[in-house]
C-alpha atoms as a printed R data frame, in Angstrom:
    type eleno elety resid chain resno       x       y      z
1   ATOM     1    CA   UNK     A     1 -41.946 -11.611 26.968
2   ATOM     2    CA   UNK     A     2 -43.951  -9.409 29.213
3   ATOM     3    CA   UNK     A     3 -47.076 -10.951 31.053
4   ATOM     4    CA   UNK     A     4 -49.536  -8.520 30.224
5   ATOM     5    CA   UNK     A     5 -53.337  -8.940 29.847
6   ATOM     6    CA   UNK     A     6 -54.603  -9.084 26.047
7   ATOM     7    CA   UNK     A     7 -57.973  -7.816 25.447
8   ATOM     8    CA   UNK     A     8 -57.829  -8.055 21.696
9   ATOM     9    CA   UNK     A     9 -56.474 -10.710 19.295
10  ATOM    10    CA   UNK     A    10 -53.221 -11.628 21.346
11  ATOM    11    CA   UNK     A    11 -50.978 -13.055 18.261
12  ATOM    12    CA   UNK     A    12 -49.982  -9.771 17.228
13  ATOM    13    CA   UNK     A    13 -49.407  -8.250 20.530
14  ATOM    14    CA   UNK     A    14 -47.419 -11.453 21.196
15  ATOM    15    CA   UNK     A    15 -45.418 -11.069 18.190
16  ATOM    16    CA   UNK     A    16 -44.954  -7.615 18.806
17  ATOM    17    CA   UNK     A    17 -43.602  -8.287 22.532
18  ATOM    18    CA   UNK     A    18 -40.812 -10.954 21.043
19  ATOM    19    CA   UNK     A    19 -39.622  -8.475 18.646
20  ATOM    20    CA   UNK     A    20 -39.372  -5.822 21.016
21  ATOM    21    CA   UNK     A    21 -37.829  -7.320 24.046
22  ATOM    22    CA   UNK     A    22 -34.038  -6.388 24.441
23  ATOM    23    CA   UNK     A    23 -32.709 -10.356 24.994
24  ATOM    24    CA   UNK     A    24 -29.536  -8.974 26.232
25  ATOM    25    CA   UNK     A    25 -31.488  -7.710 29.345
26  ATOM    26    CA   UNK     A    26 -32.326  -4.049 28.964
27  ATOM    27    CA   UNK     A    27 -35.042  -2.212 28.935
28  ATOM    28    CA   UNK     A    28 -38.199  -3.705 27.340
29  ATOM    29    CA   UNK     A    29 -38.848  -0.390 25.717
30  ATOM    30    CA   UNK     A    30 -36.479  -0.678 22.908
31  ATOM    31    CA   UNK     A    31 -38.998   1.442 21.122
32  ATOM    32    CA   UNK     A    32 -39.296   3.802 23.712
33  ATOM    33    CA   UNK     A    33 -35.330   5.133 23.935
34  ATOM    34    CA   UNK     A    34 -34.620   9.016 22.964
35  ATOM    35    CA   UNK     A    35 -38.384   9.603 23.151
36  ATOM    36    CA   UNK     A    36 -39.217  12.043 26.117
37  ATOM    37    CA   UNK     A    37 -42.469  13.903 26.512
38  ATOM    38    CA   UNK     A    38 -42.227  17.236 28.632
39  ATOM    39    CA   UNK     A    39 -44.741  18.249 30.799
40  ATOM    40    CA   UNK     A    40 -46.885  21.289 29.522
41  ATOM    41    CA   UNK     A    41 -48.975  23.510 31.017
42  ATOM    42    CA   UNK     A    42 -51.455  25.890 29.740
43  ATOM    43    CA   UNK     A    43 -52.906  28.850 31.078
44  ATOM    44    CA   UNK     A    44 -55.759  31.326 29.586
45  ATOM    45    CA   UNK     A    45 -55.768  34.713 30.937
46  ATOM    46    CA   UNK     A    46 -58.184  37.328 29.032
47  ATOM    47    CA   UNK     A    47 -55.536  38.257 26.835
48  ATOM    48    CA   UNK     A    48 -53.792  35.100 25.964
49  ATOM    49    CA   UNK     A    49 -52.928  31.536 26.478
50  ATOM    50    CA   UNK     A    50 -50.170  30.480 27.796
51  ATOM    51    CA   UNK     A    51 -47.953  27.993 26.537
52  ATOM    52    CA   UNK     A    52 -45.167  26.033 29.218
53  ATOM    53    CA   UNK     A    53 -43.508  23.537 28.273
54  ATOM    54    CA   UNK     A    54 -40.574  21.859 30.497
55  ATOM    55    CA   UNK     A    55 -37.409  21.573 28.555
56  ATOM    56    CA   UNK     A    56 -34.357  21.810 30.769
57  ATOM    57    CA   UNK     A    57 -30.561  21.826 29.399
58  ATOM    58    CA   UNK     A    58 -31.685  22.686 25.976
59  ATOM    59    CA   UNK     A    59 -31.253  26.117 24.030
60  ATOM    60    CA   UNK     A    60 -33.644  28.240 22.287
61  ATOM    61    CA   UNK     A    61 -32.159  26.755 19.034
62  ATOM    62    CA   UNK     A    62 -33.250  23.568 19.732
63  ATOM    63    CA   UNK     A    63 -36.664  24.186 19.157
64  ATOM    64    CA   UNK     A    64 -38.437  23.997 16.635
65  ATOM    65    CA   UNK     A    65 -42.429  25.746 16.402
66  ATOM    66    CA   UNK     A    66 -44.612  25.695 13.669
67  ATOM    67    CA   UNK     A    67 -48.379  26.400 12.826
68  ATOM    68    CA   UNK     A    68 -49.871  24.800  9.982
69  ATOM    69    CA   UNK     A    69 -53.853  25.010  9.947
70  ATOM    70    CA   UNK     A    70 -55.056  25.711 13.321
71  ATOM    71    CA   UNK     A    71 -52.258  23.456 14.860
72  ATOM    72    CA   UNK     A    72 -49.060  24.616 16.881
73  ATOM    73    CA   UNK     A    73 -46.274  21.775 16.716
74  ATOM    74    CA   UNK     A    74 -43.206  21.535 19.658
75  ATOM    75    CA   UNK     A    75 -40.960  19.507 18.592
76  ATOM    76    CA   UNK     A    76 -36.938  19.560 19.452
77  ATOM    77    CA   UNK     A    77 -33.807  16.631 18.484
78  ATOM    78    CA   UNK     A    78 -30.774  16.929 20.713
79  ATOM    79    CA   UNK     A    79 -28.236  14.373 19.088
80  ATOM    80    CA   UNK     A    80 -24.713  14.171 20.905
81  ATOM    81    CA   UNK     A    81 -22.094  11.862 19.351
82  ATOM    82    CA   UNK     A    82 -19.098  11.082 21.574
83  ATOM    83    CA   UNK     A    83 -15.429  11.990 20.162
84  ATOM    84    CA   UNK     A    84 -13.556  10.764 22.349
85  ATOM    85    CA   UNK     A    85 -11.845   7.281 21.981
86  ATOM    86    CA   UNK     A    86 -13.068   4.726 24.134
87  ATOM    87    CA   UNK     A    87 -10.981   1.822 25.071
88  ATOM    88    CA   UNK     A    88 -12.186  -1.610 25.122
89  ATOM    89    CA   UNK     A    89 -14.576  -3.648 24.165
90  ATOM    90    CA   UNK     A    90 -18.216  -3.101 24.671
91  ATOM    91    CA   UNK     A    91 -21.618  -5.205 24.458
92  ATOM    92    CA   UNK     A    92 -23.954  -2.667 24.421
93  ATOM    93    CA   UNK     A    93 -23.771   0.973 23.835
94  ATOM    94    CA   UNK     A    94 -26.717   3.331 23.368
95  ATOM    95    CA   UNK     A    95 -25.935   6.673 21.962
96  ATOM    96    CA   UNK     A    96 -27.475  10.073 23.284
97  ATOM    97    CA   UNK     A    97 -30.238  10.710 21.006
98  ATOM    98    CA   UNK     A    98 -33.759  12.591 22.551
99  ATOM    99    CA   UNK     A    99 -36.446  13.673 20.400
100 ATOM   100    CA   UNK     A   100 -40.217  14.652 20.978
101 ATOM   101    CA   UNK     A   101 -42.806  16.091 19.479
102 ATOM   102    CA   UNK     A   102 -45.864  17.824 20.844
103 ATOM   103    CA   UNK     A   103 -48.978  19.302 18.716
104 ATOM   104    CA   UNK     A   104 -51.713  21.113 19.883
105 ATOM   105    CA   UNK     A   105 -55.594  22.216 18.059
106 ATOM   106    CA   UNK     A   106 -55.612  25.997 18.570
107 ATOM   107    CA   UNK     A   107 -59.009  27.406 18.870
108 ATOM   108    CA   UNK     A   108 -60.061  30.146 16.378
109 ATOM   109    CA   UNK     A   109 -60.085  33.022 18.856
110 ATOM   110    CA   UNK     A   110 -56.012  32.501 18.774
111 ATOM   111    CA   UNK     A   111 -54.447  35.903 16.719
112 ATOM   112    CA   UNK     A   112 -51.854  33.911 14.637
113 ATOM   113    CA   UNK     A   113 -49.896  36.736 13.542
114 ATOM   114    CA   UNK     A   114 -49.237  37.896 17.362
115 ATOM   115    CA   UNK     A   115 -47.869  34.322 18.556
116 ATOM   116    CA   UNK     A   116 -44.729  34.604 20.189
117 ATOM   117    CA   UNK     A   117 -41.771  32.460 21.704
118 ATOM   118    CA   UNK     A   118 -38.990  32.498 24.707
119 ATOM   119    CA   UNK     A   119 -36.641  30.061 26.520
120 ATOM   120    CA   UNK     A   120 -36.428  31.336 30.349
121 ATOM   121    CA   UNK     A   121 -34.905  28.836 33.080
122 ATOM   122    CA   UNK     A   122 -35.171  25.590 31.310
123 ATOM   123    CA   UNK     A   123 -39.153  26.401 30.110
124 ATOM   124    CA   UNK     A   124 -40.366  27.303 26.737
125 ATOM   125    CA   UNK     A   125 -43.338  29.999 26.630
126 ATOM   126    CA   UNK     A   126 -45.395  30.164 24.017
127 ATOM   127    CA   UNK     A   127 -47.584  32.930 23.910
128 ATOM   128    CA   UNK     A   128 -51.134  33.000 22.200
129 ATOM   129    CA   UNK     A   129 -52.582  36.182 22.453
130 ATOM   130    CA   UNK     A   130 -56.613  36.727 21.433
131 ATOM   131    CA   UNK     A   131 -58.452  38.291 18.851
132 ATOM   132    CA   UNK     A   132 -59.944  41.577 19.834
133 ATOM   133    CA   UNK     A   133 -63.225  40.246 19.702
134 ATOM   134    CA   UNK     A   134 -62.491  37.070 21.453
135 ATOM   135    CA   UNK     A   135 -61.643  39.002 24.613
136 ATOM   136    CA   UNK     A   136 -63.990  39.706 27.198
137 ATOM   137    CA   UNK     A   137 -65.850  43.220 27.111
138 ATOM   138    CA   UNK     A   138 -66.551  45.619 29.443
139 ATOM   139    CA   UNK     A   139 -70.428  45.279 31.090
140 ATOM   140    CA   UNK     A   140 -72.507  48.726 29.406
141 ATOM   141    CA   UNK     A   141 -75.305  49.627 29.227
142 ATOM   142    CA   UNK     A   142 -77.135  49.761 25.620
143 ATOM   143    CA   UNK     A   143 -80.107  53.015 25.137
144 ATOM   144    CA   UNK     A   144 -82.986  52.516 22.705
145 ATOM   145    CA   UNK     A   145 -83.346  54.401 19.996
């Protein structure tokens, strides 16, 4: 088990440690195997928002985008299954298997039906472009009737 320091009731963290701990000395993060989180960044520009998100040695067909009510979800699987025979006799084996999944609020001046996708150089962009009237507008000058 892990030392750590328990602010709250510490029986279930406890219990949660023991069952989690690899006691054939691996990781400690049993939980925490095929889950990656890319980095993102996200840029606004007066026309847009800008959606990167770091995904290196995958294809565009490995993602997978959605919008459901104001929220954009990432998310991609990559599961590779080895063919080849393997000889002898192993103790541990831990197959390729990376997943994540990333969701994001979109604010309402987002034009849903304008959202578009790419894969360049190991980065997914997602653009969001604005509304019309979200944008900013020229300065003029208003007469009185």
């Amino acid at each position: 088990m892990s030392l750590v320091k328990r602010t709250e009731n510490w029986l279930p963290s406890t219990f949660d440690d023991m069952f989690k701990t690899d006691w054939l000395g691996g990781t400690p993060h049993v939980n925490n195997i095929g889950v990656s989180v890319p980095a993102v960044n996200i840029k606004e520009s007066e026309d847009n928002f800008l959606v990167e998100v770091a995904a290196p040695g995958k294809t565009k067909e490995d993602f997978n985008i959605e919008l459901d009510h104001e929220v954009l979800t990432i998310s991609s699987e990559d599961k590779k299954e080895k063919k080849e025979e393997e000889k002898g006799k192993f103790t541990r084996r831990e197959f390729s298997y990376r997943t994540f999944k990333r969701a994001f609020s979109l604010p309402e001046s987002v034009d849903h039906a304008k959202i578009n996708a790419s894969y360049e150089q190991g980065v997914l962009l997602i653009e969001l472009p604005k509304k019309e009237e979200a944008k900013i507008q020229a300065k003029r000058s208003i007469e009185i009737s």
